[in-house]
C-alpha positions as CSV (number, residue, x, y, z in Angstrom):
1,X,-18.4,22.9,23.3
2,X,-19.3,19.3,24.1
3,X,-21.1,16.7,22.6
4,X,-23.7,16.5,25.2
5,X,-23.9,20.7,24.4
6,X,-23.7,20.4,20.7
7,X,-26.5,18.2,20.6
8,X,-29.3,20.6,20.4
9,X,-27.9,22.3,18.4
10,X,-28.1,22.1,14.5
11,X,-25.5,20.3,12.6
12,X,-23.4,23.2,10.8
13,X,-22.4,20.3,8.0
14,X,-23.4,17.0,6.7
15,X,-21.0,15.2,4.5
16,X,-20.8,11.3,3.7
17,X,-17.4,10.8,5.3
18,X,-15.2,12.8,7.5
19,X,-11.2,11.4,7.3
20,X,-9.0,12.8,10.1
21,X,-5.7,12.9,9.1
22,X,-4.5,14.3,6.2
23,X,-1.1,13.0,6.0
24,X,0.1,10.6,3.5
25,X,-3.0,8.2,3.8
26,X,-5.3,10.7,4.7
27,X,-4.6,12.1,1.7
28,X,-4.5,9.2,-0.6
29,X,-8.1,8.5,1.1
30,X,-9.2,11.5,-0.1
31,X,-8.1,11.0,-3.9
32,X,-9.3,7.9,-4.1
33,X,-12.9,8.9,-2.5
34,X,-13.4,12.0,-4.4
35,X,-12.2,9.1,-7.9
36,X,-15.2,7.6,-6.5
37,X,-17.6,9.9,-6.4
38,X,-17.9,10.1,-2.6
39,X,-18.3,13.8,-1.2
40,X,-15.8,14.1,1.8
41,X,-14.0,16.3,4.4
42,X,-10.5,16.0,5.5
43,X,-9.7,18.0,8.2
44,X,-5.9,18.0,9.7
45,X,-4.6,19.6,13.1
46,X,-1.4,20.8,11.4
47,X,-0.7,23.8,8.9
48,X,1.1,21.9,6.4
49,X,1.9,18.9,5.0
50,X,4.9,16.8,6.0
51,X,8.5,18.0,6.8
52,X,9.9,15.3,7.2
53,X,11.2,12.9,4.0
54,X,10.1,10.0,5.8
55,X,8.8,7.2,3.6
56,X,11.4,7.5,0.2
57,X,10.2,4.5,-2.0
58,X,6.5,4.3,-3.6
59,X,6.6,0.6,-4.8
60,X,4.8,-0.2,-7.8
61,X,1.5,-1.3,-6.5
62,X,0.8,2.2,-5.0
63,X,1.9,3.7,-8.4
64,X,-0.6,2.0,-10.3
65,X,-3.2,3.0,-7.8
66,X,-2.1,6.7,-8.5
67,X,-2.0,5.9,-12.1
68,X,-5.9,4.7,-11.9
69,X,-6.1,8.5,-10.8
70,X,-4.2,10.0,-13.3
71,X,-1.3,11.3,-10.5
72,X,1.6,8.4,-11.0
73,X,3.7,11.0,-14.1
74,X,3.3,13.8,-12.2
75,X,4.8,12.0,-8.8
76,X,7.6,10.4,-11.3
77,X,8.5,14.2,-12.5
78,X,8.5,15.2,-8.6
79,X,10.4,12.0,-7.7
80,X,12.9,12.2,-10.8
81,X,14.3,15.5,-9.7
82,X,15.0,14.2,-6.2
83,X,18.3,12.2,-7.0
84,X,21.0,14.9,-7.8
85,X,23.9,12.6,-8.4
86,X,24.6,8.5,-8.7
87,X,21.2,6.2,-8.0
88,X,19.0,5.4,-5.0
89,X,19.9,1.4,-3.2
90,X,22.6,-0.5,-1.7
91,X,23.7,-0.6,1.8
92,X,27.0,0.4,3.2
93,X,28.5,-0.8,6.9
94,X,31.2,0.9,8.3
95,X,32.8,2.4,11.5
96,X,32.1,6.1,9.3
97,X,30.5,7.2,6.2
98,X,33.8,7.6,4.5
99,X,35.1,4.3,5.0
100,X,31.6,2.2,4.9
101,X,31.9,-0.4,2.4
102,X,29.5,-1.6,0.4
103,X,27.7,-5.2,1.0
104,X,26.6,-7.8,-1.7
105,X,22.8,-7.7,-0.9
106,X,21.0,-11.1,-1.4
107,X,17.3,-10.2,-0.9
108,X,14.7,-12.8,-2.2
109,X,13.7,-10.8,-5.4
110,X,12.8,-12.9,-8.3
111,X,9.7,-11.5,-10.3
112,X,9.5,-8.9,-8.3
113,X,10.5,-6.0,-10.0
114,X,9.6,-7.5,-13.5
115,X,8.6,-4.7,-15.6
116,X,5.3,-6.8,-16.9
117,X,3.9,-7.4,-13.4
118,X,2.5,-4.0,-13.7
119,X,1.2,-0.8,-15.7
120,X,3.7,1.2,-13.3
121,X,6.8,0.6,-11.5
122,X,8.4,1.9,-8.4
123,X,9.5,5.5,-7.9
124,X,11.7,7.5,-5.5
125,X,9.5,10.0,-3.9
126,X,10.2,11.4,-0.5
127,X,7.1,11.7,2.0
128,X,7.7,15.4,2.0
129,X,7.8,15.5,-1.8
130,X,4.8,13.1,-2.2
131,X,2.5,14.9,0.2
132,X,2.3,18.4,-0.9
133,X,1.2,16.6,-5.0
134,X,-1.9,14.3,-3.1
135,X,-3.0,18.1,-1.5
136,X,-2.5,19.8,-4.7
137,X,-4.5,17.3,-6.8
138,X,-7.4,16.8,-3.8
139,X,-7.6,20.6,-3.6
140,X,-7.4,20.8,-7.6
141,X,-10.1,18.6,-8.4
142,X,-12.5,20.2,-5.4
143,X,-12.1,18.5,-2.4
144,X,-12.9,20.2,1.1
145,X,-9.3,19.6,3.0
146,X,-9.1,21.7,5.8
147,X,-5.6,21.8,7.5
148,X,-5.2,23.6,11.0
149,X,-8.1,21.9,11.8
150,X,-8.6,19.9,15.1
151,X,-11.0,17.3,16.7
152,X,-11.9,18.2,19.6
153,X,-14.6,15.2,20.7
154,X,-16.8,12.9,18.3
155,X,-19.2,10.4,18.9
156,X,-21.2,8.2,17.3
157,X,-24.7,6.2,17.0
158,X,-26.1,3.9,14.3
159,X,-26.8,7.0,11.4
160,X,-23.5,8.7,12.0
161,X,-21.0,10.1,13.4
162,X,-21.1,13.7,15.1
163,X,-17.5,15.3,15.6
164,X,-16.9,18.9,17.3
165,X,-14.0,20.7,14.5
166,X,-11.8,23.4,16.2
167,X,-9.6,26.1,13.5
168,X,-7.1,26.5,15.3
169,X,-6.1,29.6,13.7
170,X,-8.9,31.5,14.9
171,X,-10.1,29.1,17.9
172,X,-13.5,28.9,15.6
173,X,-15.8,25.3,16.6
174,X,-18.5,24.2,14.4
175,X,-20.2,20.6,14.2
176,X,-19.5,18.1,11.3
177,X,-22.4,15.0,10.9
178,X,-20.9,12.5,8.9
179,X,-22.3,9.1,7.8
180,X,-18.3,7.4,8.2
181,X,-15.3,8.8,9.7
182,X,-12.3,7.9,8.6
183,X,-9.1,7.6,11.3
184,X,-6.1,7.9,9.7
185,X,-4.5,10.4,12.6
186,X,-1.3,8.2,12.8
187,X,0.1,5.9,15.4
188,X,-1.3,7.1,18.3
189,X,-4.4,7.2,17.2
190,X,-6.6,9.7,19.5
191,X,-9.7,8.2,17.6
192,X,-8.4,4.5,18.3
193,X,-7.6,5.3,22.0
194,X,-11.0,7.2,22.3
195,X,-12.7,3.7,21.2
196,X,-10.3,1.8,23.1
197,X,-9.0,-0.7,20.3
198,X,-6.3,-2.2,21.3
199,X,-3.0,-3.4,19.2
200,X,-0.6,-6.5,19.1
201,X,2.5,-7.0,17.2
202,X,6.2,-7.1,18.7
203,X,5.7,-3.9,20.3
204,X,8.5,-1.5,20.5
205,X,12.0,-3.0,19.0
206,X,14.1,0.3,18.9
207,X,14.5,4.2,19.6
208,X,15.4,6.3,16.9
209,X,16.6,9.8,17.2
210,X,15.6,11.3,13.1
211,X,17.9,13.8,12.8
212,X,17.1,15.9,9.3
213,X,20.3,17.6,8.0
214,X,21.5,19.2,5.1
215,X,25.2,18.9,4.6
216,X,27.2,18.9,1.1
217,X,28.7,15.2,1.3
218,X,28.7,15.0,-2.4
219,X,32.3,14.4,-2.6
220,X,31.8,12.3,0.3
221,X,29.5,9.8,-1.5
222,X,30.7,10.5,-5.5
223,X,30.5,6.5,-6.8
224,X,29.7,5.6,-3.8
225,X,25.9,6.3,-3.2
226,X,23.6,4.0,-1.3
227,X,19.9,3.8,0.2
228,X,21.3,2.8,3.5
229,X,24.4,3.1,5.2
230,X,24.9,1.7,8.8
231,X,27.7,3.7,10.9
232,X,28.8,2.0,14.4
233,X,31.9,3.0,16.5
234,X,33.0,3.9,19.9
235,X,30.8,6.6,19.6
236,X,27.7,7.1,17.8
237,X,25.2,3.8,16.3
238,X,22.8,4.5,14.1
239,X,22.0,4.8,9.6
240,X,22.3,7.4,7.1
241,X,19.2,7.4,4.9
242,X,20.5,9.2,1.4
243,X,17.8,12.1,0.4
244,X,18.9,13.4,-2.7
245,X,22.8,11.9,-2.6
246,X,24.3,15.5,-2.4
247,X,23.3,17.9,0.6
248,X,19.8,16.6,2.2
249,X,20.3,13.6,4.6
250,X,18.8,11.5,7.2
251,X,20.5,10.1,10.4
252,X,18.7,7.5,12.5
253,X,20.4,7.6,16.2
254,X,20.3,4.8,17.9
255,X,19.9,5.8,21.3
256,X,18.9,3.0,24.9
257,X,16.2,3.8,27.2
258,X,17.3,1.0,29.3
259,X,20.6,2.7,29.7
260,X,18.8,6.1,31.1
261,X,19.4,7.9,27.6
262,X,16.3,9.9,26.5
263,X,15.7,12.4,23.9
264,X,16.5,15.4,25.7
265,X,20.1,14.1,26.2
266,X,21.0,15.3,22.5
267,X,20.6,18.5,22.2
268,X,21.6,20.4,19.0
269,X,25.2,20.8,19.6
270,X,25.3,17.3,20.4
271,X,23.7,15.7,17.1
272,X,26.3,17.8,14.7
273,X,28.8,16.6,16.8
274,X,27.5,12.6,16.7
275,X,27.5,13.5,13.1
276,X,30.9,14.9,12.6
277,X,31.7,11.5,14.3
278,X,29.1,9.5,11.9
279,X,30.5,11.1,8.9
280,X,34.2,10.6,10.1
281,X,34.9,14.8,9.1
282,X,35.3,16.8,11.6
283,X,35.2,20.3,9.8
284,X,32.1,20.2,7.6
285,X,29.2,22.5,8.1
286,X,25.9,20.7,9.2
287,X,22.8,22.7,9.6
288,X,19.9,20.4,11.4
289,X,16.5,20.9,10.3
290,X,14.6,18.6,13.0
291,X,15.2,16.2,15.5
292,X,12.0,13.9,15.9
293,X,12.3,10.9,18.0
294,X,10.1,7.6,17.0
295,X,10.5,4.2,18.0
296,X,10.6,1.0,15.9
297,X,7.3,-0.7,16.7
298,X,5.1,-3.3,15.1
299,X,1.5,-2.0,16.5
300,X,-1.5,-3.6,14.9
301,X,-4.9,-2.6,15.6
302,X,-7.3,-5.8,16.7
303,X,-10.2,-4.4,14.8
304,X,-10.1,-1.8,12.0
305,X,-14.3,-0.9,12.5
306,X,-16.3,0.1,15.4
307,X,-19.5,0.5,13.8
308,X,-19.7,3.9,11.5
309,X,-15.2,4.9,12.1
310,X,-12.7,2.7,10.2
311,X,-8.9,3.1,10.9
312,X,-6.1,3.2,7.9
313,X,-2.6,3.9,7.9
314,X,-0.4,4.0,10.8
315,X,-3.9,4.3,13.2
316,X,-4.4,0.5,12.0
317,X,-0.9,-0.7,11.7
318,X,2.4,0.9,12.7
319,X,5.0,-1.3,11.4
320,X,9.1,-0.6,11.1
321,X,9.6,1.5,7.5
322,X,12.1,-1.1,6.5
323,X,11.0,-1.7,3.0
324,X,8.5,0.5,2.9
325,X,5.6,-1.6,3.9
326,X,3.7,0.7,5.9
327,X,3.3,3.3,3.3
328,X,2.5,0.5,0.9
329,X,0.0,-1.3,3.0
330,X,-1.9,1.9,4.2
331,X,-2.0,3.3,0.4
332,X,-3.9,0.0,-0.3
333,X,-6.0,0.1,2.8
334,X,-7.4,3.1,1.5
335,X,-7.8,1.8,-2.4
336,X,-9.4,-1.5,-0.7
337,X,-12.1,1.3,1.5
338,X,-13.1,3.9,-1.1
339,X,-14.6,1.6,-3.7
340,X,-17.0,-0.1,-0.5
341,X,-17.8,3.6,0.9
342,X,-18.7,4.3,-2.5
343,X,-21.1,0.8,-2.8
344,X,-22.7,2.1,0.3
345,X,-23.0,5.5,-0.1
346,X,-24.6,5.0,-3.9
347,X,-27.0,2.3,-2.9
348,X,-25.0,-0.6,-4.6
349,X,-24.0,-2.5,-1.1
350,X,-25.3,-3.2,2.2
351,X,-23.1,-1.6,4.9
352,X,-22.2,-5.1,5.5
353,X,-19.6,-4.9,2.5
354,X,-17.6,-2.8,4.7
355,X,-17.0,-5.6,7.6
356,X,-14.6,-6.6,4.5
357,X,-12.2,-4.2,4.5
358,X,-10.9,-6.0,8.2
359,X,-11.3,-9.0,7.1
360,X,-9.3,-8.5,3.6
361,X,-6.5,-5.6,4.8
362,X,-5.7,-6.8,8.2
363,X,-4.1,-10.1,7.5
364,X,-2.2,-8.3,4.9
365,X,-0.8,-5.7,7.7
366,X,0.0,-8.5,10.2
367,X,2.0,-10.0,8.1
368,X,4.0,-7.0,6.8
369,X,4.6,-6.1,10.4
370,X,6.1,-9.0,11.4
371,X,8.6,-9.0,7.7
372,X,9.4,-5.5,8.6
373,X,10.4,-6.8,12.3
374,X,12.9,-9.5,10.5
375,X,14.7,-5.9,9.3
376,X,15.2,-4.7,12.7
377,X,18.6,-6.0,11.9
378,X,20.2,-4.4,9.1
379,X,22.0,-7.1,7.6
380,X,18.7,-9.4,7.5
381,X,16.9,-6.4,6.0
382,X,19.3,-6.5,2.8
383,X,19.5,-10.2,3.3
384,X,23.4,-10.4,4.2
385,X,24.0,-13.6,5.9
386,X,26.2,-13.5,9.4
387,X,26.6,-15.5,12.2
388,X,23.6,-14.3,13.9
389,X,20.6,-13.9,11.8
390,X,20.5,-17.5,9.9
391,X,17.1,-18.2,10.8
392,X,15.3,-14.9,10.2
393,X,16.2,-15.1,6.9
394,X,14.8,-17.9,6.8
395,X,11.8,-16.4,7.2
396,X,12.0,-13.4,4.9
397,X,9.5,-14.0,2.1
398,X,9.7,-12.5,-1.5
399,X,8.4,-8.4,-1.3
400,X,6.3,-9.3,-4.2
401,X,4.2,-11.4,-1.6
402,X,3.9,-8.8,0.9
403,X,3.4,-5.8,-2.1
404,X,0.6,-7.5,-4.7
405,X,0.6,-11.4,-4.4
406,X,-1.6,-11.7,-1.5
407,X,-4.8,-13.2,-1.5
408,X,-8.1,-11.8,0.3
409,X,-10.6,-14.0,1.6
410,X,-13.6,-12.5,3.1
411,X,-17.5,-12.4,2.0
412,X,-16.7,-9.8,-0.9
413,X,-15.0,-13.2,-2.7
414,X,-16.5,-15.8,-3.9
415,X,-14.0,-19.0,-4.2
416,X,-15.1,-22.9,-4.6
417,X,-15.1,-24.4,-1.4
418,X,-12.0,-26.5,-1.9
419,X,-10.0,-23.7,-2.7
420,X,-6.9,-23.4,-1.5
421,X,-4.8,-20.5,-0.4
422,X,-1.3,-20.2,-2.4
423,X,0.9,-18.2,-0.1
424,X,4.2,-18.4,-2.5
425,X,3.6,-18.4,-5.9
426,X,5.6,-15.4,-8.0
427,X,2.8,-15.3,-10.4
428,X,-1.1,-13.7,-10.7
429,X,-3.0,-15.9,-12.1
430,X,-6.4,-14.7,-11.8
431,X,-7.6,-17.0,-8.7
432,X,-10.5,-15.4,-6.7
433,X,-9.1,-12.9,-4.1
434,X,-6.2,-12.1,-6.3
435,X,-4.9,-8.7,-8.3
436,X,-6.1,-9.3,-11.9
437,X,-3.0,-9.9,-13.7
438,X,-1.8,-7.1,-16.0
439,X,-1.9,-7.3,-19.9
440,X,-1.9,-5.0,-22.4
441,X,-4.6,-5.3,-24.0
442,X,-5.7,-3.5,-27.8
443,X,-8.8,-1.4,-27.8
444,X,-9.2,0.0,-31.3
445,X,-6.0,1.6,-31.5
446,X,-5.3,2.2,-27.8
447,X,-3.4,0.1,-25.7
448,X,-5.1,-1.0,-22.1
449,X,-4.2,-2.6,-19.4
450,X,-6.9,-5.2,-17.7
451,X,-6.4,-3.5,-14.4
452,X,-7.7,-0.4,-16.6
453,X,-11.0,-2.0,-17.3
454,X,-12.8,-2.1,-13.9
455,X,-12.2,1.2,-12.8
456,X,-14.8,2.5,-10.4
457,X,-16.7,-0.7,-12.0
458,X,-17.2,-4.4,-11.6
459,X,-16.2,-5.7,-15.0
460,X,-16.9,-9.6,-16.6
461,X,-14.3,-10.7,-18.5
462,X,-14.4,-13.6,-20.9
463,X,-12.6,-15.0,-24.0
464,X,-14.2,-15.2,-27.7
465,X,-16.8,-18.2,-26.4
466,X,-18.4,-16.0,-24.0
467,X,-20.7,-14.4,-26.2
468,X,-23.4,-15.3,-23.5
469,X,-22.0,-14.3,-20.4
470,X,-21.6,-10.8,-21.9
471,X,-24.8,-10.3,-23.3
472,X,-25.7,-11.6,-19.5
473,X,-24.0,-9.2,-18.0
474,X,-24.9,-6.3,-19.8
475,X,-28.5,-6.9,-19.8
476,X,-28.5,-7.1,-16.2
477,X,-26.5,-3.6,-16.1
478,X,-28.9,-1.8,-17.9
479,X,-32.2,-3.5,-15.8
480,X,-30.6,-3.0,-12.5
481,X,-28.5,0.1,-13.2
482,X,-25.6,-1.6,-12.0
483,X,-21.8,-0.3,-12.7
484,X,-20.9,-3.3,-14.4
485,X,-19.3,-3.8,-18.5
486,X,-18.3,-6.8,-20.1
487,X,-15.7,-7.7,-22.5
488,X,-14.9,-10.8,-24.8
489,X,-10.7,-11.1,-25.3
490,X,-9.5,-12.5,-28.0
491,X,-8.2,-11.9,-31.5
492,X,-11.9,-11.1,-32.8
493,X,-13.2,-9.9,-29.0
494,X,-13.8,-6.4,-27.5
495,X,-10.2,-6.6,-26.6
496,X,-7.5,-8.0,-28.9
497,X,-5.0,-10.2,-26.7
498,X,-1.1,-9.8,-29.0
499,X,0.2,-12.8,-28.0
500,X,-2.4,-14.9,-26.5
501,X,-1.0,-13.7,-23.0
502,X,-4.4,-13.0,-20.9
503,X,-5.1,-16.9,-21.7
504,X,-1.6,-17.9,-20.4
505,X,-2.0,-16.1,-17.2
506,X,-5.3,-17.1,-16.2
507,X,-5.8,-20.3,-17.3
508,X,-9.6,-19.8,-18.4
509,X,-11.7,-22.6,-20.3
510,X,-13.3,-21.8,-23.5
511,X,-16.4,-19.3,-22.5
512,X,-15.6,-19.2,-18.8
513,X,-15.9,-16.0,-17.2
514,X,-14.0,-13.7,-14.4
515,X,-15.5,-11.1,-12.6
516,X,-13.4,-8.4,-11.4
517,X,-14.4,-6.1,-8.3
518,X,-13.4,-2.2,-8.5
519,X,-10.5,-2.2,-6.8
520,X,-8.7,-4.6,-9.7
521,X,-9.0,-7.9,-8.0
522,X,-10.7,-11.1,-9.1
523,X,-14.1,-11.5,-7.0
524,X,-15.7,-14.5,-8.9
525,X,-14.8,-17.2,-11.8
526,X,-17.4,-19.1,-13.0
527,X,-17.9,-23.1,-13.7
528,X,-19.0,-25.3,-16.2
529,X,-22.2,-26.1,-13.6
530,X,-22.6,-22.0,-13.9
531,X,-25.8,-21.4,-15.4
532,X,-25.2,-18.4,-17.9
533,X,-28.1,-16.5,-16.7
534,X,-28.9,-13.3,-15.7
535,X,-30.2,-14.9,-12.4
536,X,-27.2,-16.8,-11.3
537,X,-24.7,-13.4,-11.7
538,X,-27.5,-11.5,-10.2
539,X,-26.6,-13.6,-7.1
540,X,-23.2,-13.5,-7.4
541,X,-23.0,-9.5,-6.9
542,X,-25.8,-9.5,-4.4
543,X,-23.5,-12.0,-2.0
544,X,-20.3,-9.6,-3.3
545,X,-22.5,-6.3,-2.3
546,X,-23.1,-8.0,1.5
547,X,-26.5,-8.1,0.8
548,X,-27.0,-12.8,1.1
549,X,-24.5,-15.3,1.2
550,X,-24.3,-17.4,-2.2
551,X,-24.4,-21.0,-3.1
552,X,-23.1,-19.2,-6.7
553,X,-20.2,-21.2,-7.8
């Protein structure tokens, strides 16, 4: 069936948003959709989530997105029982894994695993451990995910989009109308090609043979476990990724196109005997799960929207997995895209809001690309100087940059004209376009954190002098039906501050006021020329919903 066939005929199912891909940002997508509210079908050409580990580290920004969510302790249980023996990090370089030695790592780090930066912290959690809790959860909490399910054709106009869906089990087609589609069908993107978007970025830097084993090299590695361990010798190039430290493994071979090698030169036989070599043991029993081949590439996608599909994950930016940016970037793609689906699809926001999500996420992915690049080389990826790689790390910045201390500019923020941009600084300190910074904040006798108060909501925040600005706000919630609360922090406030450390880290004057969008960051601070009326922060949230620009200051 084709579209031109399909379009007499009667839809068989209208939903608000269709996602393709239900992989590890497909997924997510889904979560953080259905969070919103937003009905939605995920449909997925394979049977079953991912077998390969893949990704390994969740890095603390995506875990307090699956805490807003309610997933991030059942993802630390998953992840906790991973590690059977010593701890995941460090590298090792050797000629074999027996006689690697480990290297002192100097990777720009300060701040950036400080445990009051955020409400969660990083976790250890295979893709192939990860995936199957997002499905569980989605399916759980009554989402429509549909694996063994294909695209066949789509196409769109300006209502919608109108996709032909193959089960592949039973060769069964049916027509979905959806309002959006979602592509997040990985690096090669059918849907991207099919719209011909095209990518820049380095390109292709390496080929990779992923070789999935299991092998007991627990005696191997006993006080000497790493993340990383590079092997090179006469025969075999390439990097054990620990698993679980004991008997599940990864080996990355290295392997030249330019020199005529391909994938089909290592066959089975071949790889256990590569890792024999690797290993530096000849009799020690290997059983290979998969081969996969994949190439190092840095792939971004020159536009993220062509009118009613949006790309996220891997469709929108493939980027090396060194340092797990890619997971980490996509995760928040789809965080930064459910809360503006959901402004649409509820009437809050003119579809305009959405041309945001490019203009906020895409930066963001071109400049992980090119940090993941730098680790192409293994000893600039753990920041060990040699002869050769003095000026890329130069250019290494601090993760915490790339993970949560960005800063969006787009229409959906609202800064003063002068304005700057601060591309280094360690700390959030509540400038427009930023992550809110966390504090724990006392409600009654429950401790919150401020990136807990605007959940699915746009939330005013203000200190003890504010009085106004709340009463403001909430008026203009109740008359407009708008998602919005307010709160006044202090010792006497809505929220009690221990410490006084909400007005250290944002600076605010007495009564100012911050407005936070949905998705935790800081859309709006007023000035003392702010009128406190319901008028002026009417106008602020009409120019943050795309619906007029703002002289609002």
């Amino acid at each position: 069936m084709d579209i031109t066939q399909q379009k007499a005929l009667h839809y068989d199912e209208h939903i608000p948003v269709l996602i393709v891909g239900g992989g590890l940002i497909g997924l997510s997508q889904a979560l953080f959709l259905q969070h919103q509210g937003v009905p939605f079908m995920l449909v997925e050409r394979h049977a079953g989530t991912s077998i390969l580990p893949r990704a390994r580290g969740v890095h603390f920004r995506s875990m307090e997105l699956y805490r807003e969510i309610g997933l991030d302790q059942e993802i630390y249980r998953v992840g906790a029982t991973t590690i059977k023996q010593g701890h995941f990090g460090g590298l090792r370089v050797g000629e074999t894994l027996i006689s690697a030695q480990a290297q002192q790592i100097n990777l720009k780090t300060p701040g950036y695993m400080d445990k009051e930066i955020a409400p969660a912290s990083f976790c250890f959690c295979p893709q192939d451990e990860l995936e199957p809790v997002l499905l569980k959860a989605a399916r759980a909490r009554g989402g429509d995910i549909r694996f063994s399910t294909e695209m066949l054709s789509f196409e769109q106009d300006k209502e919608g989009v109108t996709a032909v869906l193959c089960e592949r089990t039973t060769g069964k087609q049916f027509v979905v109308r959806a309002d959006y589609m979602i592509a997040a069908d990985g690096a090669r993107s059918p849907i991207r090609r099919a719209l011909k978007i095209s990518t820049s970025g380095q390109g292709t830097l390496e080929h990779y043979l992923n070789i999935y084993f299991m092998a007991d090299l627990s005696e191997l590695v006993k006080g000497r476990t790493f993340s990383q361990c590079f092997i090179e010798n006469e025969h075999v190039r390439g990097l054990f990724i620990a698993l679980n430290n004991t008997d599940r493994w990864a080996f990355h071979l290295s392997y030249d196109p330019h020199k005529g090698e391909k994938p089909e030169d290592f066959p089975v036989e071949r790889c256990i005997e590569l890792l024999k070599r690797a290993i530096g043991v000849s009799e020690i029993a290997i059983e290979i799960k998969q081969i996969s081949p994949w190439e190092s590439a840095v792939h971004i996608a020159d536009s993220y929207q062509q009118g009613r599909i949006l790309l996220t994950g891997d469709a929108a930016h493939l980027m090396p997995p060194w340092g797990a940016l890619g997971g980490t970037t996509g995760i928040a793609d789809a965080h930064n895209l459910a809360w503006k689906l959901a402004a649409v699809y509820k009437g809050l926001a003119s579809p305009t809001l959405l041309t945001t999500y490019e203009a906020e996420r895409r930066p963001i992915a071109c400049i992980c690309g090119k940090q993941a690049a730098l680790g192409t080389d293994i000893f600039t990826r753990y920041g060990v100087a040699t002869e050769n790689n003095a000026e890329d790390l130069k250019q290494l910045i601090n993760p915490f940059l790339l993970i949560v201390g960005y800063q969006y500019r787009s229409r959906a923020i609202i800064a003063n004209a002068s304005a700057e941009t601060n591309t280094d600084s360690l700390t959030l300190t509540g400038e427009q376009g930023t992550r809110v910074p966390h504090v724990w904040l006392r409600h009654e006798d429950t401790l919150v954190s401020t990136l807990d108060l605007s959940d699915k909501r746009f939330v005013l925040l203000t200190d003890e002098k504010g009085q106004a600005w709340c009463e403001v706000a909430r008026a203009l919630a109740e008359r407009q039906g708008l998602p919005l609360r307010a709160y006044r922090i202090g010792p006497e406030g809505d929220l009690q501050d221990e410490g006084n450390k909400w007005q250290a880290a944002v600076g605010s004057r007495d009564g100012e006021a911050l407005l936070l969008r949905p998705d935790g960051f800081v859309a709006w601070r007023s000035t003392q020329e702010t009128p406190v009326t319901e008028e002026s922060l009417a106008q602020v949230l009409k120019q943050l919903l795309g619906y007029q620009a703002s002289s609002a200051q």
